[in-house]
C-alpha positions in Angstrom: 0.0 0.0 0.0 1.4 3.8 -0.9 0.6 5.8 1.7 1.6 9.9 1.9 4.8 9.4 3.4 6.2 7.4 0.2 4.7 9.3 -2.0 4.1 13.4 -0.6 2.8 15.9 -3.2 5.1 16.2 -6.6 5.3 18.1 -9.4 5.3 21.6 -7.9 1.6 21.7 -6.9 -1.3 19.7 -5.6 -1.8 17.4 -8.0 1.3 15.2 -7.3 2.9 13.0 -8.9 0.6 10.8 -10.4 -2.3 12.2 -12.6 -5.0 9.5 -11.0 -7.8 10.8 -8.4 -9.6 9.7 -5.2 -13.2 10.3 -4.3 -16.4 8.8 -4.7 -16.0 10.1 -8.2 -14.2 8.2 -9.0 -16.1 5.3 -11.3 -13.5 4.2 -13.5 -13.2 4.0 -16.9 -12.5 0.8 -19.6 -9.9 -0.9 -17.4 -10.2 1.0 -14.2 -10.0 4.3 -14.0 -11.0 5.7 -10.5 -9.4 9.0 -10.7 -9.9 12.0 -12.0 -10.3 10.5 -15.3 -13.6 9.1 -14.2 -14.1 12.2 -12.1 -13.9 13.8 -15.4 -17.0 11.8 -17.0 -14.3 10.3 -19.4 -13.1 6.8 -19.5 -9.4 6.5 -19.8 -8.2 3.3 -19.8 -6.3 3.3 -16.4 -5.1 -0.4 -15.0 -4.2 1.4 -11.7 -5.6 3.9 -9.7 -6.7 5.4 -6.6 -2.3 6.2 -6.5 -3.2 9.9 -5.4 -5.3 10.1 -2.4 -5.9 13.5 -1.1 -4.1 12.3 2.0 -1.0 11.7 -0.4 -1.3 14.9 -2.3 -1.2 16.8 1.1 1.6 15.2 2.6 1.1 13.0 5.4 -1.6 14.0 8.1 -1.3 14.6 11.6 -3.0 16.1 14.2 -5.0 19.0 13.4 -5.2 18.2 9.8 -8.6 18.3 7.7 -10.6 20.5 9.7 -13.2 20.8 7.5 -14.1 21.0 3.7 -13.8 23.6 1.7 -17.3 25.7 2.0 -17.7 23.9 5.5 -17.1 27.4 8.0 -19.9 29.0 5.8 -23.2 30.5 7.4 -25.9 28.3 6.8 -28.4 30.1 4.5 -31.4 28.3 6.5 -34.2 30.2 4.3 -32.5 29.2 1.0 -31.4 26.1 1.3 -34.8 24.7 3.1 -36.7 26.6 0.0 -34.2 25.3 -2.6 -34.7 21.9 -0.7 -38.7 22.0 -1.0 -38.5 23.1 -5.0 -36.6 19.4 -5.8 -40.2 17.9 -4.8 -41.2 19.9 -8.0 -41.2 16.8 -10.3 -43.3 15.1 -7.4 -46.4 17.4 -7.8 -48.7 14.9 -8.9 -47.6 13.0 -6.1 -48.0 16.1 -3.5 -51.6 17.1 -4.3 -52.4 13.0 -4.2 -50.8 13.3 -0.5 -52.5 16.8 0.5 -56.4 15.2 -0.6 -55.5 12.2 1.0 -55.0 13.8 4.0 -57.7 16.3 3.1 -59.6 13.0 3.3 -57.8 11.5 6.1 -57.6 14.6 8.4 -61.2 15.7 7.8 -62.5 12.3 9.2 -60.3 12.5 12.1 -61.6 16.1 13.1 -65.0 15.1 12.2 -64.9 11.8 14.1 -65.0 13.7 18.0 -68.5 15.9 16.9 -69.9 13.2 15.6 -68.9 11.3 19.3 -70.1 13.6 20.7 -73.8 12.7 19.7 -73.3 9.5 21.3 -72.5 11.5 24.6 -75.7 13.3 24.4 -77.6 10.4 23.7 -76.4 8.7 26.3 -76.6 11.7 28.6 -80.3 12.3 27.8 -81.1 8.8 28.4 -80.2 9.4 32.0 -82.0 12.6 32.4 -84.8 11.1 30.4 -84.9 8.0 33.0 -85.2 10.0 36.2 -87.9 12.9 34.8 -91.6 12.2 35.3 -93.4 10.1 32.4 -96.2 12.0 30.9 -94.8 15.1 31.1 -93.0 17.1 27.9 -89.3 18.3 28.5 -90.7 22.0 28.8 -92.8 20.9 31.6 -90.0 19.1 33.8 -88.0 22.6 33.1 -90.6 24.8 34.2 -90.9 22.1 37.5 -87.2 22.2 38.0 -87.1 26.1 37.8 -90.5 26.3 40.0 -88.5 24.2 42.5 -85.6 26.9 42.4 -82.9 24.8 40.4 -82.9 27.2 37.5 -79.0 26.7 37.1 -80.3 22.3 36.5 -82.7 23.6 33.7 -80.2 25.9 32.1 -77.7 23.0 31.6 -80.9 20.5 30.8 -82.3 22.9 27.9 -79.4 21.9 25.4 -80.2 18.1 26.2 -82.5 17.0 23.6 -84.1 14.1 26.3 -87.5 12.7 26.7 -89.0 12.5 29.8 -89.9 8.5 30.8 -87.3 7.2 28.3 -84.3 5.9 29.0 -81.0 4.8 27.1 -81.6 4.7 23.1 -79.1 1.5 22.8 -80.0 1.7 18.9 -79.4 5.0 18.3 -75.9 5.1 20.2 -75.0 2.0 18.6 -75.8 3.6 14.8 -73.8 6.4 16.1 -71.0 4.4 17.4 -71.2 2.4 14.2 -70.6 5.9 12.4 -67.2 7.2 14.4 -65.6 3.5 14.1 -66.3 3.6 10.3 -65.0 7.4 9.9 -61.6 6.4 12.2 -60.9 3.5 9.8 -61.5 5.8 6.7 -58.9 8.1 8.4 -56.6 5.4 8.9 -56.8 3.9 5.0 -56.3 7.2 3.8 -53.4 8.1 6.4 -51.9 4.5 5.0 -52.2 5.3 1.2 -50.9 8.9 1.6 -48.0 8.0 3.9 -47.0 5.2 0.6 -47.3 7.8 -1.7 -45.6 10.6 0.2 -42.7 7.5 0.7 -42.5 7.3 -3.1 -42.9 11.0 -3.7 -39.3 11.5 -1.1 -37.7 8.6 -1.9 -37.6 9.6 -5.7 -36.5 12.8 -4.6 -33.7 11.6 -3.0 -32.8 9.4 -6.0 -32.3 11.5 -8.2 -30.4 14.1 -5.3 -28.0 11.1 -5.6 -27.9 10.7 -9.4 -27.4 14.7 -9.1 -24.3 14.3 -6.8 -22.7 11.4 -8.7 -23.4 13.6 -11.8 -21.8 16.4 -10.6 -19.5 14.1 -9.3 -18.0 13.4 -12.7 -17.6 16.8 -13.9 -15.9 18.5 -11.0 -12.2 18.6 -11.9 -9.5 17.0 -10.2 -8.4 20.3 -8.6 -11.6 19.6 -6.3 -10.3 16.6 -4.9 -7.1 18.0 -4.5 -8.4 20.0 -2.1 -11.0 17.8 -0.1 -10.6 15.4 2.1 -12.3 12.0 0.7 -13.7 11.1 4.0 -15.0 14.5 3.7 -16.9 14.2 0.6 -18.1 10.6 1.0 -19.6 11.8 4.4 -21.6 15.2 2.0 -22.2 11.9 -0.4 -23.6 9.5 2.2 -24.7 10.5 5.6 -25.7 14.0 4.4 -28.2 12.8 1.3 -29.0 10.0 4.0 -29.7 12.9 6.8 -32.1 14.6 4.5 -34.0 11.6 3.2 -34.9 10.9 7.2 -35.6 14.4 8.1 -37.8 14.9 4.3 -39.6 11.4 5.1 -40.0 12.1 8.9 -41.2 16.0 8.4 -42.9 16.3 4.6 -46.2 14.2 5.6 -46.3 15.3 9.3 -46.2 18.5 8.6 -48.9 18.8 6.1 -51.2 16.7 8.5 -50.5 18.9 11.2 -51.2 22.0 9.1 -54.7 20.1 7.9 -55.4 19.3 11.2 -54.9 22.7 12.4 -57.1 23.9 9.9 -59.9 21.5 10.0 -60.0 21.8 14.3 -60.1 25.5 14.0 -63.2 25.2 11.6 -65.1 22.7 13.6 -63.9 24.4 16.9 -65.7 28.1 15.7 -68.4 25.9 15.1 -69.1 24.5 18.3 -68.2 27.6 19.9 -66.1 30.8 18.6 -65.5 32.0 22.3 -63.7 28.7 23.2 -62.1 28.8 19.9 -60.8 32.1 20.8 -59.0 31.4 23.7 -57.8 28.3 22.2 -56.0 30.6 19.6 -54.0 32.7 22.4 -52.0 29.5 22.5 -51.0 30.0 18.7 -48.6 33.0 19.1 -47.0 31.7 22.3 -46.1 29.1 20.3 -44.6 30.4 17.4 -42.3 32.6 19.4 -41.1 29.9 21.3 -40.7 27.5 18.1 -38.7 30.5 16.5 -36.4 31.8 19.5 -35.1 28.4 20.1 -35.1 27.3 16.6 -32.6 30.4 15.9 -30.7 29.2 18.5 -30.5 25.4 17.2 -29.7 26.0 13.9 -25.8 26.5 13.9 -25.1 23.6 15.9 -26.9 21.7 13.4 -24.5 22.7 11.2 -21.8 22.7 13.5 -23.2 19.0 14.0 -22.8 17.9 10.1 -19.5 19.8 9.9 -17.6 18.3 12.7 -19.4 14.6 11.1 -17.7 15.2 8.0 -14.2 16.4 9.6 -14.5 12.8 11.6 -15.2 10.6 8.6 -12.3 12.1 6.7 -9.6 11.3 9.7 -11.3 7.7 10.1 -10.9 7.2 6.1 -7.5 8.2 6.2 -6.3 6.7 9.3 -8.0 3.4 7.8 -6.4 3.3 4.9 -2.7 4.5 6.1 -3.1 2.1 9.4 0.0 0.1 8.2 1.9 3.5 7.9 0.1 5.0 11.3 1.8 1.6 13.2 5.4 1.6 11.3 5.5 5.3 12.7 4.5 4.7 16.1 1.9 7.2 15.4 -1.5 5.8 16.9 -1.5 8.4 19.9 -1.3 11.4 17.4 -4.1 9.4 15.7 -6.0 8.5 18.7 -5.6 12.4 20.0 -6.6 13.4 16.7 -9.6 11.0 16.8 -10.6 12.2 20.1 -10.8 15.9 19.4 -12.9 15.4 16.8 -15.0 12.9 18.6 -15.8 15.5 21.5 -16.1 18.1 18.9 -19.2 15.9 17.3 -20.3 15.0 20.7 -20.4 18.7 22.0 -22.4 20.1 18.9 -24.3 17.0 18.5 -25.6 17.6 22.2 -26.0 21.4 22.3 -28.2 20.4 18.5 -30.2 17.8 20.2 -31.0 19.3 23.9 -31.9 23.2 22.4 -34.0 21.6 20.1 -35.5 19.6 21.8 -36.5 22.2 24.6 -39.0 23.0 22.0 -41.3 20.1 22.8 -41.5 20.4 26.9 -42.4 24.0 26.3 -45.0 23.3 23.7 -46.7 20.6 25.8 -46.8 23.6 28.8 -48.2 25.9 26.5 -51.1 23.2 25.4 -51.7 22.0 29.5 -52.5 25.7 30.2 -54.9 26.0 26.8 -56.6 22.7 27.6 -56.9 24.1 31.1 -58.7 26.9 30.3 -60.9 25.6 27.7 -62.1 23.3 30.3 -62.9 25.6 33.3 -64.9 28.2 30.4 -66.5 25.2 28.7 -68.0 23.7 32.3 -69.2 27.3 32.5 -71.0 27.7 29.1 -72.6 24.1 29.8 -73.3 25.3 33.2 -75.2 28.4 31.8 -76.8 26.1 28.9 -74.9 28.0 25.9 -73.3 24.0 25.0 -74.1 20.8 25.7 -71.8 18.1 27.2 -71.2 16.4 23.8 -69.9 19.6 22.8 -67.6 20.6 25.2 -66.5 16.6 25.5 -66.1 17.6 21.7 -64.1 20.5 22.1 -61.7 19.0 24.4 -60.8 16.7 22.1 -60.5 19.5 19.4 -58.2 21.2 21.8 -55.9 18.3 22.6 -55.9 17.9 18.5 -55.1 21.6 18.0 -52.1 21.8 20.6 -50.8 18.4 19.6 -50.1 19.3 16.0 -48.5 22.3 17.3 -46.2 20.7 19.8 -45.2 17.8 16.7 -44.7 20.2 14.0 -42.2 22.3 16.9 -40.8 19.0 17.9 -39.8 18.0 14.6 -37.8 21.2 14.2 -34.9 19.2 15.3 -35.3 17.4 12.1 -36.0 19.9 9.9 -33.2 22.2 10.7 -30.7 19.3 10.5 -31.9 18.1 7.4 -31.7 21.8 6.0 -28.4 21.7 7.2 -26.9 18.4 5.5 -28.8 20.0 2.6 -26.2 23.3 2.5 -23.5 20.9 2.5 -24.8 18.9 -0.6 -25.8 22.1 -2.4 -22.0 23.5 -1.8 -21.1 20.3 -3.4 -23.6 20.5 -6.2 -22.4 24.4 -7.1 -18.8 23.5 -7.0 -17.2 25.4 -10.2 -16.8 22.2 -12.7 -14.4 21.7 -15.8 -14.8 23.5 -18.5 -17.1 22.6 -20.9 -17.0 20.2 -23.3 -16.8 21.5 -27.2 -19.9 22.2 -29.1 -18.9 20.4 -32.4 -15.8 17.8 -31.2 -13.2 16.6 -33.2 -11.3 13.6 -33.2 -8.1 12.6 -35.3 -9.1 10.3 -38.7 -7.1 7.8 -37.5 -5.6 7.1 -33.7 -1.9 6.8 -34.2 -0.5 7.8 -31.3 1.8 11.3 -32.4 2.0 13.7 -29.5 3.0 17.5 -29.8 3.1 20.0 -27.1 3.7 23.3 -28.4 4.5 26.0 -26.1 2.8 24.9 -23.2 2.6 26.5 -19.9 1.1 25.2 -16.3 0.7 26.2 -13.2 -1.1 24.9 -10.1 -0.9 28.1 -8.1 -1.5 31.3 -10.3 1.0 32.6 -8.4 3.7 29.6 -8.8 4.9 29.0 -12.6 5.6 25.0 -12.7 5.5 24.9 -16.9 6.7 27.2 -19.3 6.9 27.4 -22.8 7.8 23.4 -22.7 7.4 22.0 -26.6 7.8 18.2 -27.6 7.4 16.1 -30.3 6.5 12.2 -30.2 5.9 10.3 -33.3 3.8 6.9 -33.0 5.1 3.8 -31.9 8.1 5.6 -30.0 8.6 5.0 -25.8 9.2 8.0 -23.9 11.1 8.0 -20.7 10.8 11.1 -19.1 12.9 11.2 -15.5 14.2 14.0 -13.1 13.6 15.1 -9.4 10.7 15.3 -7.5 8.5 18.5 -8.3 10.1 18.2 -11.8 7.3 18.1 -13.5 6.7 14.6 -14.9 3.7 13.4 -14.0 2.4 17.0 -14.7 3.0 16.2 -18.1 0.8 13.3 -18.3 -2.2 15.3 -16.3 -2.0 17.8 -19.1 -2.1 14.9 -21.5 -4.8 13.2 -20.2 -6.9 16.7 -19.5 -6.8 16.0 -15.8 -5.6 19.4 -15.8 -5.7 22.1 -18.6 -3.2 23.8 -20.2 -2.5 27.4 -19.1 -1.3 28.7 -22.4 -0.1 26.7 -25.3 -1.7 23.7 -27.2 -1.3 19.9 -26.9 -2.2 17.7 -30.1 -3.0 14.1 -31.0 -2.2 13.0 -34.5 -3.1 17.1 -35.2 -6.1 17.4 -33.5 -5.9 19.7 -30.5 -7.1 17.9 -27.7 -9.0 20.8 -26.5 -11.4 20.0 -29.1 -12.0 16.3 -28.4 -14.5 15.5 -25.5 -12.8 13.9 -22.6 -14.0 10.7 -22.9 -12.6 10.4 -26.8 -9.6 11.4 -25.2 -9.2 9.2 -22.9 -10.7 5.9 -24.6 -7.4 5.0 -26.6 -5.1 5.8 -23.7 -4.1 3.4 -20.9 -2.5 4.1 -17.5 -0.4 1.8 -15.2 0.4 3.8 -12.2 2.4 3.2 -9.1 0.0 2.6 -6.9 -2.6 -0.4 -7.2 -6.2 -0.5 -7.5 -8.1 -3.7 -6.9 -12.1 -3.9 -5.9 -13.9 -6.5 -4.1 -14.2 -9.5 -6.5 -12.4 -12.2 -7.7 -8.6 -11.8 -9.5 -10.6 -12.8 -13.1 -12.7 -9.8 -12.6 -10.5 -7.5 -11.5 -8.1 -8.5 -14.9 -11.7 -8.1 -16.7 -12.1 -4.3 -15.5 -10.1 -3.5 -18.4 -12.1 -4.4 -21.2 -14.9 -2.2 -22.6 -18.2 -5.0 -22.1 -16.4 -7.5 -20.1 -14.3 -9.9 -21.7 -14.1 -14.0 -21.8 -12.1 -16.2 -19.7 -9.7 -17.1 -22.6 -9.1 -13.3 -22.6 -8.8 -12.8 -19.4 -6.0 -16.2 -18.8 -4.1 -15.1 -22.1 -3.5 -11.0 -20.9 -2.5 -12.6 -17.3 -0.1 -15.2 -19.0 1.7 -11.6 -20.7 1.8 -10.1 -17.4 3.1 -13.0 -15.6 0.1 -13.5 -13.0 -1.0 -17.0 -14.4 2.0 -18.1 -12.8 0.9 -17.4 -9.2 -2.9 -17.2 -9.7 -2.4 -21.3 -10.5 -1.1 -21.9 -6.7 -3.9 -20.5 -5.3 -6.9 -22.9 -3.9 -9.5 -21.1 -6.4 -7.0 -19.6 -9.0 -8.9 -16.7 -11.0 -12.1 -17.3 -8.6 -10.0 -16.7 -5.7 -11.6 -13.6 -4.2 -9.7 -10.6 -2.5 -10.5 -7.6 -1.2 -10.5 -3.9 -2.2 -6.7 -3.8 -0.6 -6.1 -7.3 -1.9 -5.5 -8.9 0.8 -3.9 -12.9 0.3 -1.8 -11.3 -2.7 1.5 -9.2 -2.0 2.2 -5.9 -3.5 4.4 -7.6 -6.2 1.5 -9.4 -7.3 -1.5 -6.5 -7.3 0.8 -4.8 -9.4 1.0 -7.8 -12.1 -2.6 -8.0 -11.8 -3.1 -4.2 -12.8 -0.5 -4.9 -15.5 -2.9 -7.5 -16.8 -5.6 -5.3 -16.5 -3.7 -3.1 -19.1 -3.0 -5.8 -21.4 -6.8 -6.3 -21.9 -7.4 -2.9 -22.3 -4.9 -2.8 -25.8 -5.4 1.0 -25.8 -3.2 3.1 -28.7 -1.1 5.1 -25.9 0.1 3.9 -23.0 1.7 5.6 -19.7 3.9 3.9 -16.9 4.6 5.7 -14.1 6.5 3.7 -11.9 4.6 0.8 -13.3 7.3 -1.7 -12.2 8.8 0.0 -8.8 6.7 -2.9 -6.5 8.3 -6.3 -8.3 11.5 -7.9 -7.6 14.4 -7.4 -10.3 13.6 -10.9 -11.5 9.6 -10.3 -12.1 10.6 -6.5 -13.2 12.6 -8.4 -16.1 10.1 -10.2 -16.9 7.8 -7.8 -16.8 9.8 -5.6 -19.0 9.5 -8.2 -21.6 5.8 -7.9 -21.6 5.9 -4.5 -21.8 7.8 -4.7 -25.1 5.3 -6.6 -26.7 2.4 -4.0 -24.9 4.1 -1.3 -26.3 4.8 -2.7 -29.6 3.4 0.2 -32.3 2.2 2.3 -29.2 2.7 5.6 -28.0 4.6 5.1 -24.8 5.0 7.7 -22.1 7.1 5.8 -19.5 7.6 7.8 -15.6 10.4 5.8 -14.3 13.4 5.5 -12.0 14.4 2.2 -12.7 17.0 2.1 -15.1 15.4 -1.4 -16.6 12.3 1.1 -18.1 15.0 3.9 -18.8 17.1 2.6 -21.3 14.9 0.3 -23.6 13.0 4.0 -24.3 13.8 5.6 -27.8 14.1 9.1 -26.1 14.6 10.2 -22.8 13.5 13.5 -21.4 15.3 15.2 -18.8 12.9 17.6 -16.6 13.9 20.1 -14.6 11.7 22.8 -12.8 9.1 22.1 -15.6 11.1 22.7 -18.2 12.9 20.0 -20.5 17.0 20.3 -20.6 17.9 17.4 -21.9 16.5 14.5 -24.3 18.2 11.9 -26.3 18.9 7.9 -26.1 20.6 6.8 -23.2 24.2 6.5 -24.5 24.1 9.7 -26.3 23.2 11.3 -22.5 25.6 9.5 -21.0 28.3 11.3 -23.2 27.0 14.2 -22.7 27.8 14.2 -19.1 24.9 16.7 -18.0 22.0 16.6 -15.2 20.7 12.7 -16.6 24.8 11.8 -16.2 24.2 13.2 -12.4 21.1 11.2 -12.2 22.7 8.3 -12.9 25.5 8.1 -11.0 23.1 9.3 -7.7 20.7 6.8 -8.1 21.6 4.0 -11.1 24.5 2.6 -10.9 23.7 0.6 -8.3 20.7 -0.9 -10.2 23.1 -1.5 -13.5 25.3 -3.9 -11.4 22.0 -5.8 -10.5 20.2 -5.8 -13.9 24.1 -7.0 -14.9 
């Protein structure tokens, strides 16, 4: 495994040294491409990838490090991202006014099932009234007794009850009725059900196409973007954020418009029982807005706070996961666990200062609707007392009060939700209006016929504005001819073969493919006919046949896949295992050493047969036996190609037909390796620093 502290940031600027990217974005292309080249939309035909981590463009991490995205210490724009939020349902508005007659439907039998309960109350009510007055006599008679008798106050509250005198109970009638307010409550409930599926559907597609948006925009965001973000960072905006909203949208969306229905229909059928009692139940209404608002104001930025300080812990997991072997050699797992630790607390503080101000929203609601239901109850005992309602009614309206506040207290309680949801929302919005690469041409062009010549004509580059890396650098490579290009670190190498590839563009100057500039071909033309083995491996979950397979455009047979791992020299070892080319492994191919990923990659390449090819480094994890061998099969892979070869090694060096010599992005020397040699200049240097050694060996 390459981890930053073998391989730091190179080439004078973020990029590094090898022109592969990290991310999510990273899709791959025809043979596994999981860098910026499938960032980039484009499949280039890359063996290896995943060599350039953000962790290794940035150098190694330590405490401290990856505070935070890019965009991450904005203000959250509550108001704008919650309304930009809501106008993704747009597509859904079939869907919406399906959910708001449902629970028109749903919410109307639920109001009207307490009124019509109510009747069963009086009925039963005026049964027992009806029992204990005189038989013979008419109701206004056993009023005018009652008042005769000086119990005025007893016929005042009688008057509303519709009773006969003689007659008890009408078991039929309550019965019909009770009938009635179980068949309205299982309406409710059937249309609650088939709204809640709908509204499910209506979010859930929402949220699918968030995500097709995001690994869209995924695609098109150049590799400068990656540079500059941590990946645990963006997977956490990719995965728990989208996953944040979908709760919060499918906990909220249908709540909240049956709490606004419910509102509505209770306050209808509340003035109609009685506008005085309605009245005071609305004094409850402003109390609780303000309190919803003044905490809510106060909740909001430790929601983001919250999200934030979740991404900044998922990118120093994801990198401490994937450098643990480096984190152990270096006797680094306290900086680690420190780090770790500071970033837990910092979740766990604006996680909990989130959750407890938010939730004091609920507690305070609840007070708000005791003291409303309190005094709906002593003024409705009074109007029955008087006569102006009768107990079904104010039974009625008690309920209607407990349904008015409740809605009330959930659609305040929920705020919690909401306001988090908004807030994962900002950080998937940043994401979605990240600047992308430039466009791709109107009418594209592509060269008659892929041979493989390569021109740079004075070409510039830089990473920083400020910080020239390139200048004025022109070369020439005719088809079929391998070029080594070698010098120090920050050189400028593999900077050359990101301009190549388009992972980067050109500053001034133009590059061209067999006379096409490749400014006018779409990236993914570009990219089809070139094929990358990079330094660091790439292998997926799967078995080692289908990771040799990634390389071919539509899969490719098992004869193909045996015959491109004979050229690379993997059939060898892939025999001795106990399922050979079914033998699974893991995404860090684990039960194969680093020798043997890199063969496997190689293979990978060999299936992919693109027109040019580019090494960089392709050989530096083999012994000097397999690298022999290896070089042999890269003879016949670069047979009639275009060969751009990144190298140390002087095996790869001095089977190339040119050499470049690089130098603070600039190109001082070029030639065979002999004529250099004689020369005596800065590749002479290199050589005696660093290949003499490796002669005696290859010797």
């Amino acid at each position: 495994m390459t981890t930053p502290m073998n391989k730091g940031p190179q080439d004078g600027g973020p990029g590094g040294e090898v022109p592969g990217g990290t991310g999510p974005a990273a899709s791959g292309g025809a043979n596994g491409a999981t860098g910026s080249g499938a960032a980039d939309g484009a499949a280039p035909k890359i063996a290896v990838s995943d060599s350039q981590t953000a962790a290794a463009r940035r150098g190694p991490a330590g405490p401290g490090r990856f505070m935070g995205g890019q965009g991450a210490e904005k203000s959250m724009d509550f108001k704008g991202s919650g309304k930009r939020l809501l106008n993704l349902l747009r597509p859904e508005r079939a869907a919406i006014v399906g959910v708001l007659g449902l629970g028109v439907l749903s919410i109307g039998c639920a109001v009207v099932g307490p009124k019509v309960l109510g009747n069963a109350t009086d009925l039963i009510f005026a049964g027992v009234v009806g029992r204990q007055a005189p038989a013979g006599e008419t109701k206004a008679q056993v009023l005018d007794g009652l008042r005769a008798n000086g119990q005025g106050g007893v016929a005042d509250m009688l008057n509303s009850v519709d009773f006969t005198p003689g007659q008890g109970m009408d078991f039929g009638a309550i019965g019909t009725v009770l009938l009635w307010v179980l068949a309205i409550y299982v309406a409710s409930a059937v249309f609650g059900i088939v709204q809640g599926r709908i509204a499910a559907n209506a979010i859930q597609r929402t949220v699918f196409r968030m995500r097709e948006s995001v690994d869209a925009k995924l695609s098109r965001l150049p590799l400068s973007y990656f540079d500059k973000q941590p990946r645990g960072e963006v997977l956490s905006r990719v995965t728990n954020d989208i996953d944040n909203i979908a709760q919060s949208m499918q906990q909220t969306t249908g709540q909240v418009v049956n709490s606004t229905l419910t509102v509505v229909g209770v306050l209808a059928m509340m003035f109609w029982i009685s506008p005085l009692l309605a009245l005071i139940a609305l004094i409850s209404v402003p109390a609780s807005i303000v309190v919803a608002t003044k905490v809510g104001k106060r909740a909001q930025p430790q929601f983001v706070s919250q999200w934030k300080t979740t991404g900044q812990l998922n990118g120093h997991i994801e990198e401490m996961y994937t450098g643990h072997a480096l984190v152990k050699v270096f006797g680094r797992q306290k900086e680690s666990a420190e780090t770790f630790r500071e970033h837990n607390e910092a979740l766990y503080a604006s996680s909990f200062r989130a959750q407890f101000i938010s939730g004091i929203i609920q507690p305070a609601m609840m007070l708000i609707g005791n003291l409303n239901y309190v005094l709906v109850a002593v003024v409705g005992g009074l109007r029955v007392a008087s006569g102006a309602l009768s107990i079904g009614d104010v039974q009625a309206f008690i309920q209607y009060s407990r349904q008015f506040s409740q809605p009330l207290t959930q659609v305040a309680s929920m705020a919690n939700l909401v306001q988090s949801g908004v807030a994962s929302a900002e950080r998937v919005f940043e994401l979605l209006d990240a600047p992308e690469q430039s466009a791709e041409p109107v009418r594209p062009e592509r060269p008659a016929e892929l041979r493989g010549r390569v021109a740079f004509e004075d070409v510039a580059f830089r990473y920083d504005p400020e910080k020239p890396l390139i200048e004025d650098l022109s070369l020439k490579v005719e088809p079929g001819h391998t070029v080594a290009i070698v010098g120090p670190t920050g050189a400028g190498k593999t900077t050359l073969v990101n301009l190549l590839m388009r992972f980067y563009e050109v500053s001034s100057g133009t590059i061209t493919l067999d006379g096409v500039d490749i400014a006018a071909m779409t990236r993914e033309e570009l990219r089809a006919g070139i094929g990358m083995v990079l330094q660091d491996t790439w292998l997926f979950g799967g078995t080692i046949a289908e990771n040799i397979a990634y390389g071919a455009d539509g899969g490719a047979t098992r004869e193909q896949i045996v015959e491109a791992a004979k050229a690379a020299h993997v059939d060898r070892f892939v025999r001795t295992l106990p399922d050979g080319y079914d033998t699974v492994i893991d995404d860090e191919g684990t039960g194969v050493s680093a020798g043997e990923k890199q063969l496997i990659t190689i293979a990978r390449a060999f299936l992919a047969e693109p027109s040019i090819l580019v090494l960089d480094e392709a050989t530096s994890s083999v012994d000097t036996r397999t690298e022999v061998l290896i070089q042999r099969a890269m003879a016949r892979l670069r047979s009639g190609r275009t060969s751009f070869v990144i190298a140390h090694r002087l095996s790869t060096i001095r089977d190339a037909d040119v050499i470049l010599v690089m130098e603070n992005g600039s190109i001082v020397e070029q030639g065979s390796h002999d004529d250099l040699i004689a020369v005596g200049g800065a590749y002479a240097r290199l050589y005696k620093a660093q290949f003499a050694e490796a002669v005696a060996e290859v010797d």
